[in-house]
C-alpha positions as CSV (number, residue, x, y, z in Angstrom):
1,X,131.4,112.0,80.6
2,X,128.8,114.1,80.2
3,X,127.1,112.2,77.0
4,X,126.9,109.1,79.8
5,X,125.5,110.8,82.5
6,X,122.9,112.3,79.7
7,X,122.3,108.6,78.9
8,X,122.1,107.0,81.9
9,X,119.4,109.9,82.9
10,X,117.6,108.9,80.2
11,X,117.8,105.2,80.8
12,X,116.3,105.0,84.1
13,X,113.7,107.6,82.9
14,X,112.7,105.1,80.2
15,X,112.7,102.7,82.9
16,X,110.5,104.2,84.9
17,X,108.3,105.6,82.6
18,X,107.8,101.7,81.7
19,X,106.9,101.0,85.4
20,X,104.2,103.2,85.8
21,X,102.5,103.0,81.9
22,X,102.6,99.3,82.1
23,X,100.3,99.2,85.1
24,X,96.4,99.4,85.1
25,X,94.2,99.9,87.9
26,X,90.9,97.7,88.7
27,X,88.5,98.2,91.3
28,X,85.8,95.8,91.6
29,X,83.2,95.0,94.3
30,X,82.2,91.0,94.0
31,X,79.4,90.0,96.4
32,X,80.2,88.4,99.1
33,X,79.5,85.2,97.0
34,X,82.1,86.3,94.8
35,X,84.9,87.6,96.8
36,X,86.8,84.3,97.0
37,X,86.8,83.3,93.5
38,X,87.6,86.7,92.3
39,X,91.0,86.4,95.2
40,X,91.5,83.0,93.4
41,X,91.5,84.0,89.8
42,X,93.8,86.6,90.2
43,X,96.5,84.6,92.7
44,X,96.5,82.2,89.9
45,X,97.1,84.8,87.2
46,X,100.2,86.0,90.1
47,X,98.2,89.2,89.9
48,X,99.4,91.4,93.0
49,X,96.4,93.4,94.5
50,X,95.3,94.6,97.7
51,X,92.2,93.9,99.5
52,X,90.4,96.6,101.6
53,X,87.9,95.8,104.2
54,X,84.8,97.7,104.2
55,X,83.1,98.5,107.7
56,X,81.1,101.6,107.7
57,X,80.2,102.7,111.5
58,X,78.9,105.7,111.9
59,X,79.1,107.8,114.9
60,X,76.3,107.4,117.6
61,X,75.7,111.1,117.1
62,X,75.4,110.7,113.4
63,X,72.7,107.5,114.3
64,X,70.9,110.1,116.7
65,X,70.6,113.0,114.3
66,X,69.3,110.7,111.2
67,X,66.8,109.2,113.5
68,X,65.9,112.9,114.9
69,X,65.5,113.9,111.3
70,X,63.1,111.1,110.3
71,X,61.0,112.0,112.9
72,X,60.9,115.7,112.4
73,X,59.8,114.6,108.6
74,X,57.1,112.1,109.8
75,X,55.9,114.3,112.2
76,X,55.7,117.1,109.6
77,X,58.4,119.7,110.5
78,X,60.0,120.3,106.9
79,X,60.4,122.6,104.5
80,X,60.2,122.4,100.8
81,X,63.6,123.2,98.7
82,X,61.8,126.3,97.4
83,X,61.1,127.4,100.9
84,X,64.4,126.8,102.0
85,X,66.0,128.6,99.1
86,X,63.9,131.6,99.7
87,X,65.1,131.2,103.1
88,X,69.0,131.2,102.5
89,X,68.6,134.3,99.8
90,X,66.7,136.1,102.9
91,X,69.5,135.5,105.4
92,X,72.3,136.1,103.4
93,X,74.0,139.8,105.0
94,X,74.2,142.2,102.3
């Protein structure tokens, strides 16, 4: 009994191990143009994939500080990365 058990452990391991190493992952970004032909090639190759929407909204507060920060630069109020590096070495607490 237990030389079955050892092979039937080792028989679904194979058949697992097949499962996951037989699989390869894609990920492409077609144009909008694209995007249905690429959907067609691969339903007629009965290639299973999913599709993910991509909608990038960003907070109104994240809106508010970008267009905060453009004006700060066009108005003048920045720093150059040597400046602000200074300033972070300056402020650390020792």
């Amino acid at each position: 009994m237990p030389n079955l058990f050892r092979h039937l452990k080792w028989t679904v391991f194979e058949l697992i191990k097949s499962l996951y190493l037989s699989m390869s992952t894609f990920v492409v970004y077609p144009t909008a143009e694209q995007e249905k032909a690429v959907e067609d090639f691969l339903e007629s190759q009965n290639v299973s994939f999913d599709k993910e929407e991509e909608s990038v909204e960003l907070p109104q507060h994240v809106l508010d500080g970008i267009k905060r920060g453009q004006e700060d630069f066009k108005a003048g109020r920045f720093i150059s990365y040597e400046e602000f590096k200074k300033r972070q070495v300056y402020s650390k607490p020792l």
